[in-house]
TIVO-2410 file (N, C-alpha, C; in nm, 3 decimals):
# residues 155
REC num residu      c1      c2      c3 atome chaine
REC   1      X  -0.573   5.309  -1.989     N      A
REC   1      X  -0.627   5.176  -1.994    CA      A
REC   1      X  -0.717   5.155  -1.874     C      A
REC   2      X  -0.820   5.088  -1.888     N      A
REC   2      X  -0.917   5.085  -1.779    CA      A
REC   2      X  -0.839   4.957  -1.713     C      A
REC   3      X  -0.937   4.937  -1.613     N      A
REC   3      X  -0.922   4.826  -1.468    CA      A
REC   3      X  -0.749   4.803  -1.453     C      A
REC   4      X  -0.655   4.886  -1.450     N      A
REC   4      X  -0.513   4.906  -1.467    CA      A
REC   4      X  -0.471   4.854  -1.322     C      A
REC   5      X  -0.555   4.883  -1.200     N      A
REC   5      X  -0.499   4.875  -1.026    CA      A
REC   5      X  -0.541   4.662  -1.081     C      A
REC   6      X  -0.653   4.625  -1.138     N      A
REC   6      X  -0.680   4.447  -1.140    CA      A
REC   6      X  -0.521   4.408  -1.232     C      A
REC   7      X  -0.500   4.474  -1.297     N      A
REC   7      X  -0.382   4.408  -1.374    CA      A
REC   7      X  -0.243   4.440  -1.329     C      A
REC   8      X  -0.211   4.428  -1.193     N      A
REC   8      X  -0.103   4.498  -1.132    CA      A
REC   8      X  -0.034   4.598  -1.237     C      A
REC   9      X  -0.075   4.691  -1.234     N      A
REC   9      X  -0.019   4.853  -1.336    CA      A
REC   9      X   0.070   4.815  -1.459     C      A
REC  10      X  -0.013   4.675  -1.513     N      A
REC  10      X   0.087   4.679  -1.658    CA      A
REC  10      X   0.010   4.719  -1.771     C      A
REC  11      X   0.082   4.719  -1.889     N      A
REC  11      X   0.008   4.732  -2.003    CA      A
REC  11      X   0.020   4.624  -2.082     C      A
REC  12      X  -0.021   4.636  -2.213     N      A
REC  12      X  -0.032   4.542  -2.286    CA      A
REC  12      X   0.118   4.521  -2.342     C      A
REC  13      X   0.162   4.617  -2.365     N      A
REC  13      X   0.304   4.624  -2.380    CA      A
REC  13      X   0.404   4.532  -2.349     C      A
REC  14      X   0.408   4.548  -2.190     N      A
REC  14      X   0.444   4.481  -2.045    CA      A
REC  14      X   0.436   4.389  -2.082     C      A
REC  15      X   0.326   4.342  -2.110     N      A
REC  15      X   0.299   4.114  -2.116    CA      A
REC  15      X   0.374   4.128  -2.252     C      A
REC  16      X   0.340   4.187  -2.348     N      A
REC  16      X   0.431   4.118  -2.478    CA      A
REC  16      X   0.557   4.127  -2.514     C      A
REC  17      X   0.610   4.197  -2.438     N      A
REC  17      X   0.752   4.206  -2.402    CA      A
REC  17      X   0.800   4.051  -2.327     C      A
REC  18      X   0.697   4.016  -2.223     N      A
REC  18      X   0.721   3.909  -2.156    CA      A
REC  18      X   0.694   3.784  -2.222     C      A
REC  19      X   0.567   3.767  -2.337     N      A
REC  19      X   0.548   3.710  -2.390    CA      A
REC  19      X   0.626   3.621  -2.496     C      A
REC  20      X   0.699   3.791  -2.575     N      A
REC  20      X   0.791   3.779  -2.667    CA      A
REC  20      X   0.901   3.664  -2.597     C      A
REC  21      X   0.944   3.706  -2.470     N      A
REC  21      X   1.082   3.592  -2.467    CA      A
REC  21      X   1.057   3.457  -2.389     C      A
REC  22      X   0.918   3.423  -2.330     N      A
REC  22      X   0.866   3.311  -2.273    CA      A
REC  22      X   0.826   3.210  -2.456     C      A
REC  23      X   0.804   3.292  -2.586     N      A
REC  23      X   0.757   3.228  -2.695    CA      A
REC  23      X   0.905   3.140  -2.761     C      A
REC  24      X   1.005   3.270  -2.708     N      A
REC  24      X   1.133   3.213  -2.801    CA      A
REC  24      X   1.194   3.087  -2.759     C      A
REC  25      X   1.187   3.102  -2.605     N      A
REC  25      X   1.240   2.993  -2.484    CA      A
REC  25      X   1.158   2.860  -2.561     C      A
REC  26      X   1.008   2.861  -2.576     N      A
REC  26      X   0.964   2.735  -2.599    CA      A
REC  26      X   0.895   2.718  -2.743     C      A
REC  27      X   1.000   2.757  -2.839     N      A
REC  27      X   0.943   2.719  -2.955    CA      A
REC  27      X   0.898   2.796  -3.047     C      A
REC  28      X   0.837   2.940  -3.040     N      A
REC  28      X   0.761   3.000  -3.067    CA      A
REC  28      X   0.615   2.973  -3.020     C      A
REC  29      X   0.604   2.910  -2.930     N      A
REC  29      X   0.435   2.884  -2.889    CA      A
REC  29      X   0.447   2.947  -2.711     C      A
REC  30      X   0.369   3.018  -2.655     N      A
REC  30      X   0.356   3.087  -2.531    CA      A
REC  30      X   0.282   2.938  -2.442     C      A
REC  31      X   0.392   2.886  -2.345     N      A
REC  31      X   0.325   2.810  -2.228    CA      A
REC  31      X   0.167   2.843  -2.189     C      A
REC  32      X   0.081   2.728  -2.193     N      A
REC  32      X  -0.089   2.760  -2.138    CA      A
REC  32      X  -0.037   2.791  -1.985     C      A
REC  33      X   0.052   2.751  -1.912     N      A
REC  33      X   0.015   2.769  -1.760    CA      A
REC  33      X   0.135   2.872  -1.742     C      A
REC  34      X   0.200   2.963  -1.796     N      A
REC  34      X   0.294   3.073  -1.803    CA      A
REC  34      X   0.225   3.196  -1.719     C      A
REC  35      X   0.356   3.251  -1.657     N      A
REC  35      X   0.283   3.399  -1.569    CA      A
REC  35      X   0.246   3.475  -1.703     C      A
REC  36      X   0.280   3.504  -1.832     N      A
REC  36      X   0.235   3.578  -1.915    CA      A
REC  36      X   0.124   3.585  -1.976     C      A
REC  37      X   0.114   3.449  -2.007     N      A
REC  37      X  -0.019   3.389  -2.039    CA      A
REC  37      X  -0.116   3.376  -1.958     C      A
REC  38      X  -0.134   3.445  -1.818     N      A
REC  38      X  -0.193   3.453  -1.697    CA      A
REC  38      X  -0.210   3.613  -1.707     C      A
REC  39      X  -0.141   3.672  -1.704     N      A
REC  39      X  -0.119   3.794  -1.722    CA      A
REC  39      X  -0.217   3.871  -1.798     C      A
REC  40      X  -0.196   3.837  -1.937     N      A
REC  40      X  -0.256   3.849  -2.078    CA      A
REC  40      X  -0.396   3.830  -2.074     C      A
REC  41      X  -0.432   3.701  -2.000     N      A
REC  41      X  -0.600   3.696  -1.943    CA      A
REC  41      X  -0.677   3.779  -1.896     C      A
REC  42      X  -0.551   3.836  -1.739     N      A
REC  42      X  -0.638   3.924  -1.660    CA      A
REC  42      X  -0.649   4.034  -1.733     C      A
REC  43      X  -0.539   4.096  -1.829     N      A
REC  43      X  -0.594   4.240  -1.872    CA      A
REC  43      X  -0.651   4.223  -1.960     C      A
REC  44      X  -0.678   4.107  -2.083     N      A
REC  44      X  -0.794   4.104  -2.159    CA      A
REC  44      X  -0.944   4.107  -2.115     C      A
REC  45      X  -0.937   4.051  -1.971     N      A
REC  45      X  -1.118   4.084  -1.912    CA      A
REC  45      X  -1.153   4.178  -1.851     C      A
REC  46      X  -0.982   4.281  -1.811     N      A
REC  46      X  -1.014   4.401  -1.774    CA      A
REC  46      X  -1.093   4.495  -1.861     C      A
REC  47      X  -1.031   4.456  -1.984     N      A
REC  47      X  -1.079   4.557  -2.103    CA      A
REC  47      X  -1.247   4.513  -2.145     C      A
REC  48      X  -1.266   4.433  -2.142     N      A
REC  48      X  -1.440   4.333  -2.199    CA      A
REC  48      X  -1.516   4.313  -2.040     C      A
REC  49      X  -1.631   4.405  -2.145     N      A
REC  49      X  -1.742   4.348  -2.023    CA      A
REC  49      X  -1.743   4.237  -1.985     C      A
REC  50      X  -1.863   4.202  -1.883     N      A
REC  50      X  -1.916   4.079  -1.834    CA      A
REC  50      X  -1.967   4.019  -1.954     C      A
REC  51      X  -2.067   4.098  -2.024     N      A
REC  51      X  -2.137   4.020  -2.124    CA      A
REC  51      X  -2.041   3.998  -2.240     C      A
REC  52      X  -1.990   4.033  -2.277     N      A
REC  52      X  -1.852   4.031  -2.395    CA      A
REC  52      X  -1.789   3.889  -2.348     C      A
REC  53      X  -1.713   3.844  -2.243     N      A
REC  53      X  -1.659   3.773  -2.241    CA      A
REC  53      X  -1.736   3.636  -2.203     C      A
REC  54      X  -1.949   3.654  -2.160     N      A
REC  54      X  -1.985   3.521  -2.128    CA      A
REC  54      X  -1.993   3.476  -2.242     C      A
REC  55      X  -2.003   3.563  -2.396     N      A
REC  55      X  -2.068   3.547  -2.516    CA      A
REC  55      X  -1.899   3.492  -2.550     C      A
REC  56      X  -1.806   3.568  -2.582     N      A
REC  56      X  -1.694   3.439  -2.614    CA      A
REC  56      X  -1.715   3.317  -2.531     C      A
REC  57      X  -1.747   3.273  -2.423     N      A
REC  57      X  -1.721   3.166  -2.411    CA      A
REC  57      X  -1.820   3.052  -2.449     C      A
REC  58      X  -1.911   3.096  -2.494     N      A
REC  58      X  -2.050   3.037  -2.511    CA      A
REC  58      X  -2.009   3.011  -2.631     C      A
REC  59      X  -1.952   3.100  -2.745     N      A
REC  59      X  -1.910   3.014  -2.872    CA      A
REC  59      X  -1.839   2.984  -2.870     C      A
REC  60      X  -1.724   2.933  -2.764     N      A
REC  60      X  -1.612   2.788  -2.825    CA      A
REC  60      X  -1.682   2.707  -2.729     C      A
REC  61      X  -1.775   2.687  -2.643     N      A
REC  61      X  -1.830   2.547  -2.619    CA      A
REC  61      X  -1.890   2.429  -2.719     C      A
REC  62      X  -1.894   2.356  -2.743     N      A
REC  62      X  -1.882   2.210  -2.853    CA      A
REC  62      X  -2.055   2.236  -2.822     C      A
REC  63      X  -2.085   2.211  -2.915     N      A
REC  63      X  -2.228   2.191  -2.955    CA      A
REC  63      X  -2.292   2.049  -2.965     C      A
REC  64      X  -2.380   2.004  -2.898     N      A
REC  64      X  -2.412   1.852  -2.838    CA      A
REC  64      X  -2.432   1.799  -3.056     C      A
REC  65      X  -2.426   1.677  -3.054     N      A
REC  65      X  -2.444   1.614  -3.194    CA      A
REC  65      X  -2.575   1.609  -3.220     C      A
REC  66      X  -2.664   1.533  -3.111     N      A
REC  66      X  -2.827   1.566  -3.149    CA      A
REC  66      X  -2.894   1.711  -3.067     C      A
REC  67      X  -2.974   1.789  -3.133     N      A
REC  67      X  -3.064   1.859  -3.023    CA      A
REC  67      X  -3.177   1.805  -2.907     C      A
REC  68      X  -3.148   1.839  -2.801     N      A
REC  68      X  -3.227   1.797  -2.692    CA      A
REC  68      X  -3.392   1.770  -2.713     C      A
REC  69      X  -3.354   1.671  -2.651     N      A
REC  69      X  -3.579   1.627  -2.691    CA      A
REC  69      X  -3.679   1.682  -2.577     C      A
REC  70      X  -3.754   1.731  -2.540     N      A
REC  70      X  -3.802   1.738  -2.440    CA      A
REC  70      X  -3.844   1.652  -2.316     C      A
REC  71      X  -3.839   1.624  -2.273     N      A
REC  71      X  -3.841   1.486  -2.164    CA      A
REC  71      X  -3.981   1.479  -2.119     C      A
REC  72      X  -4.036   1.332  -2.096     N      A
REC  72      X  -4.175   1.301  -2.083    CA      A
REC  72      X  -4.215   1.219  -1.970     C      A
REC  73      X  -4.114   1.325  -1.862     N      A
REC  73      X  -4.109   1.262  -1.715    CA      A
REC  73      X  -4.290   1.209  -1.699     C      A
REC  74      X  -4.370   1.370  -1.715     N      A
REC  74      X  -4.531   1.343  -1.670    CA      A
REC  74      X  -4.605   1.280  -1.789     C      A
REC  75      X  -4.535   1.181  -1.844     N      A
REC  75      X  -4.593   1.069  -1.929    CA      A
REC  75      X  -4.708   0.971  -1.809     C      A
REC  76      X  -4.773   0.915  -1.838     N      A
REC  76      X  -4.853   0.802  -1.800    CA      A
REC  76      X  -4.808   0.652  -1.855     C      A
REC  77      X  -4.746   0.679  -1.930     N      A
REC  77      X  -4.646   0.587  -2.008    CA      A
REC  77      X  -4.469   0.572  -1.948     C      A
REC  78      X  -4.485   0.463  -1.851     N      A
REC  78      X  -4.365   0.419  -1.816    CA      A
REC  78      X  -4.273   0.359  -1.913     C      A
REC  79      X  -4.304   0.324  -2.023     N      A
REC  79      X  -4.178   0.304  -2.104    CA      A
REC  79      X  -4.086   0.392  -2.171     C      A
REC  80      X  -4.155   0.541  -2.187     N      A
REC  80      X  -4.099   0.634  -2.220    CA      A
REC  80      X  -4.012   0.668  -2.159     C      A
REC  81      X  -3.980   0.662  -2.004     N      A
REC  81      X  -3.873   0.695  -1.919    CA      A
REC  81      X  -3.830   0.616  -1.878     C      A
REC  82      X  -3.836   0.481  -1.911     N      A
REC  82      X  -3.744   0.357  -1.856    CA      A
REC  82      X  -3.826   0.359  -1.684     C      A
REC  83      X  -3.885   0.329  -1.648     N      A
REC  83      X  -3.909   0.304  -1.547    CA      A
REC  83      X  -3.988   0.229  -1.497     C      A
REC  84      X  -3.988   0.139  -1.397     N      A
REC  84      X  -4.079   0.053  -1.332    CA      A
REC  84      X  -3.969  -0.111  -1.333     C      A
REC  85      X  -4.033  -0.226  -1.246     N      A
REC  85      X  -4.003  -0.303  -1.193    CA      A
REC  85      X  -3.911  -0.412  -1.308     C      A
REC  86      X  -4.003  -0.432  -1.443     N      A
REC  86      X  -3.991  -0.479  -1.502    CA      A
REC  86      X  -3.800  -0.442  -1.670     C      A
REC  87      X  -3.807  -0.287  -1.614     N      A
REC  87      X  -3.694  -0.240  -1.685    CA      A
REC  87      X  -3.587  -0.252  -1.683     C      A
REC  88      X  -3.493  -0.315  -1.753     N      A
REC  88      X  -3.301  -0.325  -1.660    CA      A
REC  88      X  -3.276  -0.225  -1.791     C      A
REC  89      X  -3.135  -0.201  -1.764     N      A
REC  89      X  -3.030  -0.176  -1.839    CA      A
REC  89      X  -2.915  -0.252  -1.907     C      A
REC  90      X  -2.971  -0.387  -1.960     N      A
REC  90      X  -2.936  -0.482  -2.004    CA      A
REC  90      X  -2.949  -0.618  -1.925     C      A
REC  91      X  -2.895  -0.728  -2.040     N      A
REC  91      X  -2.950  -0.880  -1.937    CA      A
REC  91      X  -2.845  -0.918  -1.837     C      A
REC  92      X  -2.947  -0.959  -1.751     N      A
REC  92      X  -2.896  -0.999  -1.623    CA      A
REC  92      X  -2.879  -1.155  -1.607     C      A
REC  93      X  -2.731  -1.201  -1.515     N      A
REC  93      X  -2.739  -1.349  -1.537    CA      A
REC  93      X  -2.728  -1.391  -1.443     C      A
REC  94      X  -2.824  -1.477  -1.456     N      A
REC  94      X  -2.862  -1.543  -1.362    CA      A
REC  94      X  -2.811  -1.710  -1.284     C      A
REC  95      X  -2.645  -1.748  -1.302     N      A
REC  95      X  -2.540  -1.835  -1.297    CA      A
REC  95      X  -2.445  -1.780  -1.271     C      A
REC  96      X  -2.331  -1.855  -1.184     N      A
REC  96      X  -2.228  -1.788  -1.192    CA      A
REC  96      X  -2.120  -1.745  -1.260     C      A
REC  97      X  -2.217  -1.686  -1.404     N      A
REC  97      X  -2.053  -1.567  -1.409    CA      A
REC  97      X  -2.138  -1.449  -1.407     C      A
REC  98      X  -2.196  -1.386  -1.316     N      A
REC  98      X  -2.257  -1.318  -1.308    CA      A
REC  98      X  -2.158  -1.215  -1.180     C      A
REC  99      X  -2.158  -1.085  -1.176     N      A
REC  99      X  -2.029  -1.042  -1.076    CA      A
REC  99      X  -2.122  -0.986  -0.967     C      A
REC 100      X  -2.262  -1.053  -0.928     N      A
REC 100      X  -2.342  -1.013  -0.806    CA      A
REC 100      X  -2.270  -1.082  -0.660     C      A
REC 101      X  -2.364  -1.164  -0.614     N      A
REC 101      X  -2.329  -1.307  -0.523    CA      A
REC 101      X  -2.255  -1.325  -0.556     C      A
REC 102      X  -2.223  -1.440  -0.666     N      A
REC 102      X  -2.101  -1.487  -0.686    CA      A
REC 102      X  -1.981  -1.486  -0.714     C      A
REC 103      X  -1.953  -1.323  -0.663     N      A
REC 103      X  -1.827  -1.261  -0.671    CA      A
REC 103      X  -1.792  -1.341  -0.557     C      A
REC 104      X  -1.801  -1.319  -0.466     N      A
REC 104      X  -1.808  -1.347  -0.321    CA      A
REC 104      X  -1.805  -1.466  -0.263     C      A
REC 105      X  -1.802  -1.576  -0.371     N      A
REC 105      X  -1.855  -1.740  -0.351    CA      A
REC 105      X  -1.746  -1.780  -0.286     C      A
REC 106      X  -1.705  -1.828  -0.238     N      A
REC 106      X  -1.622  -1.922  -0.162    CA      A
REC 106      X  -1.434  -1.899  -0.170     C      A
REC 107      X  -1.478  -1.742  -0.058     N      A
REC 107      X  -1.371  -1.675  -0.021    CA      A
REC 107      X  -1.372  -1.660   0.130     C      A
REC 108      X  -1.289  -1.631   0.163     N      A
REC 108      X  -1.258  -1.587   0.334    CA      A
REC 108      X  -1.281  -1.708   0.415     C      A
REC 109      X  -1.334  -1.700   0.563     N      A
REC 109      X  -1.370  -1.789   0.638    CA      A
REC 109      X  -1.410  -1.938   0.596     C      A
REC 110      X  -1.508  -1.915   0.515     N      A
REC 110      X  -1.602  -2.020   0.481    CA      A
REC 110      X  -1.584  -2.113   0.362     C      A
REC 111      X  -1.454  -2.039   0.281     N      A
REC 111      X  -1.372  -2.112   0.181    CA      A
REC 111      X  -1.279  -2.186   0.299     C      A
REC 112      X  -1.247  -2.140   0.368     N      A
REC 112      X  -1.094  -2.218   0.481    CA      A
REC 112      X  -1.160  -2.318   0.539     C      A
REC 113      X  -1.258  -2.336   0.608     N      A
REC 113      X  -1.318  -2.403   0.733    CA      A
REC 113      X  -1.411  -2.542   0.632     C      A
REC 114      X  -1.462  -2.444   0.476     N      A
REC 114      X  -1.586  -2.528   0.439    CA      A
REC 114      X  -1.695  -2.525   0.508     C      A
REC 115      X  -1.734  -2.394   0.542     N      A
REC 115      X  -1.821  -2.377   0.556    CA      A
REC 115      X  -1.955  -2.362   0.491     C      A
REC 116      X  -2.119  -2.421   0.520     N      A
REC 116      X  -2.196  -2.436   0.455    CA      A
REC 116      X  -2.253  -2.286   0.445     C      A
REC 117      X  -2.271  -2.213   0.551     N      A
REC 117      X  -2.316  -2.060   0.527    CA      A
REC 117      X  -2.229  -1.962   0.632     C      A
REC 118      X  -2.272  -1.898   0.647     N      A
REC 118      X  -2.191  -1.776   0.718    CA      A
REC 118      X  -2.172  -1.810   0.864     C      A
REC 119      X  -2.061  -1.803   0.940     N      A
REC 119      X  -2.013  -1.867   1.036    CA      A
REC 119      X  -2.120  -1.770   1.173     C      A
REC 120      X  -2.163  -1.852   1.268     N      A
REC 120      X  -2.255  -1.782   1.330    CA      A
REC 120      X  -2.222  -1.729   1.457     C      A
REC 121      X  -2.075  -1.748   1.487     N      A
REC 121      X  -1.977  -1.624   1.565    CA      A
REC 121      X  -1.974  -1.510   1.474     C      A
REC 122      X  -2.010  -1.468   1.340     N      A
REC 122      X  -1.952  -1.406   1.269    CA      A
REC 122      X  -2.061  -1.327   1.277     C      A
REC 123      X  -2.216  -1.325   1.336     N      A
REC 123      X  -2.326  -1.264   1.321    CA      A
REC 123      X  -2.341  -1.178   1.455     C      A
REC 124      X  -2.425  -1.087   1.467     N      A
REC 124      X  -2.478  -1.022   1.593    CA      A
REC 124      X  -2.512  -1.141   1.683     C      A
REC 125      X  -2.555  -1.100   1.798     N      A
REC 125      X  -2.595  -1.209   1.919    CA      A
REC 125      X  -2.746  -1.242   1.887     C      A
REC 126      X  -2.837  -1.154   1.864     N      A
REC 126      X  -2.993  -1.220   1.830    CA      A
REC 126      X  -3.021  -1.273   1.703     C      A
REC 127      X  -2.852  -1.324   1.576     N      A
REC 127      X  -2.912  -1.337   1.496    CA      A
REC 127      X  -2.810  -1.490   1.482     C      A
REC 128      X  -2.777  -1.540   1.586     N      A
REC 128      X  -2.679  -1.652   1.578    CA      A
REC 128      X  -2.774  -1.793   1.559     C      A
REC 129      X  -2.894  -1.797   1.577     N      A
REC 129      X  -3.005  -1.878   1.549    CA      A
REC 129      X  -3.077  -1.881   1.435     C      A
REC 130      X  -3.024  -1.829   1.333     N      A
REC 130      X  -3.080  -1.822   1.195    CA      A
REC 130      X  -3.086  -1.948   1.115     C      A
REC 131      X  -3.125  -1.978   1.035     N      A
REC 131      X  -3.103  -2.130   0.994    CA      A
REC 131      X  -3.002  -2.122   0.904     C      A
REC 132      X  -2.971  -2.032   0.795     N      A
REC 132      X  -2.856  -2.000   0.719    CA      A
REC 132      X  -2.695  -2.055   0.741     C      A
REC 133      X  -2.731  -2.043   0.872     N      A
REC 133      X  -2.564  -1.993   0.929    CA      A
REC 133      X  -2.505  -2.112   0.990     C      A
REC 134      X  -2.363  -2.148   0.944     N      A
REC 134      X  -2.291  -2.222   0.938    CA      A
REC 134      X  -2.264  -2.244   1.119     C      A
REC 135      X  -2.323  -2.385   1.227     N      A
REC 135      X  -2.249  -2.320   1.322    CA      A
REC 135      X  -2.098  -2.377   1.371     C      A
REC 136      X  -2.075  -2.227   1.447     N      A
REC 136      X  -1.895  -2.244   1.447    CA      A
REC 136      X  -1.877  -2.205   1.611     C      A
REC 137      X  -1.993  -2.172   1.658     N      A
REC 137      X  -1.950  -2.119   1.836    CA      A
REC 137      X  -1.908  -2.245   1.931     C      A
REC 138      X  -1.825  -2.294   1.984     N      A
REC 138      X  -1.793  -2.401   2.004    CA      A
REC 138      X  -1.860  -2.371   2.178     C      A
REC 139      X  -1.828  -2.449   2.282     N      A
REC 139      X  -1.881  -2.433   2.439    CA      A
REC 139      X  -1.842  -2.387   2.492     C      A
REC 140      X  -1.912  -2.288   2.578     N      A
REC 140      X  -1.864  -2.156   2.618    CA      A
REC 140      X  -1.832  -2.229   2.840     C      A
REC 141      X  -1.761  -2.209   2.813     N      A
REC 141      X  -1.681  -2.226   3.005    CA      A
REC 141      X  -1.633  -2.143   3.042     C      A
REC 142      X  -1.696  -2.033   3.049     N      A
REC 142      X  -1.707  -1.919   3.114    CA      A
REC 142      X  -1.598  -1.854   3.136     C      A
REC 143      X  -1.485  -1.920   3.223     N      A
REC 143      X  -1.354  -1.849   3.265    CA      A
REC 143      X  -1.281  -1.959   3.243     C      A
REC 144      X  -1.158  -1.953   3.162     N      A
REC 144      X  -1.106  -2.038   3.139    CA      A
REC 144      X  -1.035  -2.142   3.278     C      A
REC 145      X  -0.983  -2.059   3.339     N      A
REC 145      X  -0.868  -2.052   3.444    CA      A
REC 145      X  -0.979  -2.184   3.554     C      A
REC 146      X  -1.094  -2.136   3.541     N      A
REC 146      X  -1.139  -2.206   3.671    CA      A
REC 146      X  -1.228  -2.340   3.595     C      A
REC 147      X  -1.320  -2.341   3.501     N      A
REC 147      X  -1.428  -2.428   3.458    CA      A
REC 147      X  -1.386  -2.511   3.297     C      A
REC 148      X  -1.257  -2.460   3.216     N      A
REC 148      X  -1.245  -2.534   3.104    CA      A
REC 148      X  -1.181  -2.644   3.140     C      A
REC 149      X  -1.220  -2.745   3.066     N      A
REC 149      X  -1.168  -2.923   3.130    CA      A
REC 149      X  -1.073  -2.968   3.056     C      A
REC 150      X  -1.013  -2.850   2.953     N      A
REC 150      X  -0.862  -2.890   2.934    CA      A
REC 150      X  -0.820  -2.843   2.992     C      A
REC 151      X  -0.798  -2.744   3.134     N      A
REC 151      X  -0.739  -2.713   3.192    CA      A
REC 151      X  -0.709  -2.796   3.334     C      A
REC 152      X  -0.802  -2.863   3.332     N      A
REC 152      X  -0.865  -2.929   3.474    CA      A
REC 152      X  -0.785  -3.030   3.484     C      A
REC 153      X  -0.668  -3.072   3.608     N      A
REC 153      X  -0.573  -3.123   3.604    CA      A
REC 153      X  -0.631  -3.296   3.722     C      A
REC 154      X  -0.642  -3.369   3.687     N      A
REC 154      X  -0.624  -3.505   3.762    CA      A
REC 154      X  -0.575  -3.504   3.924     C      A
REC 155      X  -0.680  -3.518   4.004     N      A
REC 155      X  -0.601  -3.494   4.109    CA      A
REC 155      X  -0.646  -3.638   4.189     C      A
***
């Protein structure tokens, strides 16, 4: 038997011997993920060429339902490939039940507080002056301990 050292030195024999009592155990049908049925693989591709076994596998692959069209990427004609500004992939809505923005509508911070836009502690430092933004930075007194005037005791 050829490629005999790839199939650790069994024969065909060997697996169906093994086969035989892994089939009885479950039914008469041989486990897909079984050492025998593993076995049985490697010395079947020992025996078949390369080309023998790409050609079995090429005929049990499923055959598409339509045949392929040629594609008309280098069209001049953008409708042929769906493309350009004007194309969706169905209608878009434009109200809220739409799951863009208004997923997002009046959750977190700005649902709690009532806030009108995005809280403007909540932004970078050069962008806390935006007009958008809800403001929430209250007066800054530097160190609490020495300059905040609820701290600042009556003397």
């Amino acid at each position: 038997m050829s490629g005999s050292s790839e199939t650790f030195n069994l024969t065909k024999e060997d697996i169906r011997k093994a086969e035989s009592k892994e089939s009885h155990a479950h039914g008469g049908n041989v486990p897909k993920g079984s050492d025998s049925a593993a076995l049985q693989s490697i010395i079947d591709s020992a025996d078949k060429s390369k080309a023998q076994i790409i050609e079995e596998r090429k005929a049990n692959l499923p055959l598409p339902e339509q045949p392929p069209v040629a594609s008309d990427f280098n069209s001049a004609d953008a409708s042929t490939v769906n493309i350009g500004s004007d194309r969706t992939d169905g209608s878009l809505s434009h109200n809220s039940e739409a799951l863009r923005e208004p997923a997002t509508e009046g959750v977190g911070r700005e649902a709690v507080e009532s806030l009108d836009g995005l809280p403007n502690d909540a932004v970078a430092r050069g962008s806390k002056d935006k007009p958008d933004l809800a403001d929430t930075t209250g007066p800054d007194y530097g160190y609490p301990q020495k300059n905040d005037p609820a701290n600042k005791k009556d003397l």
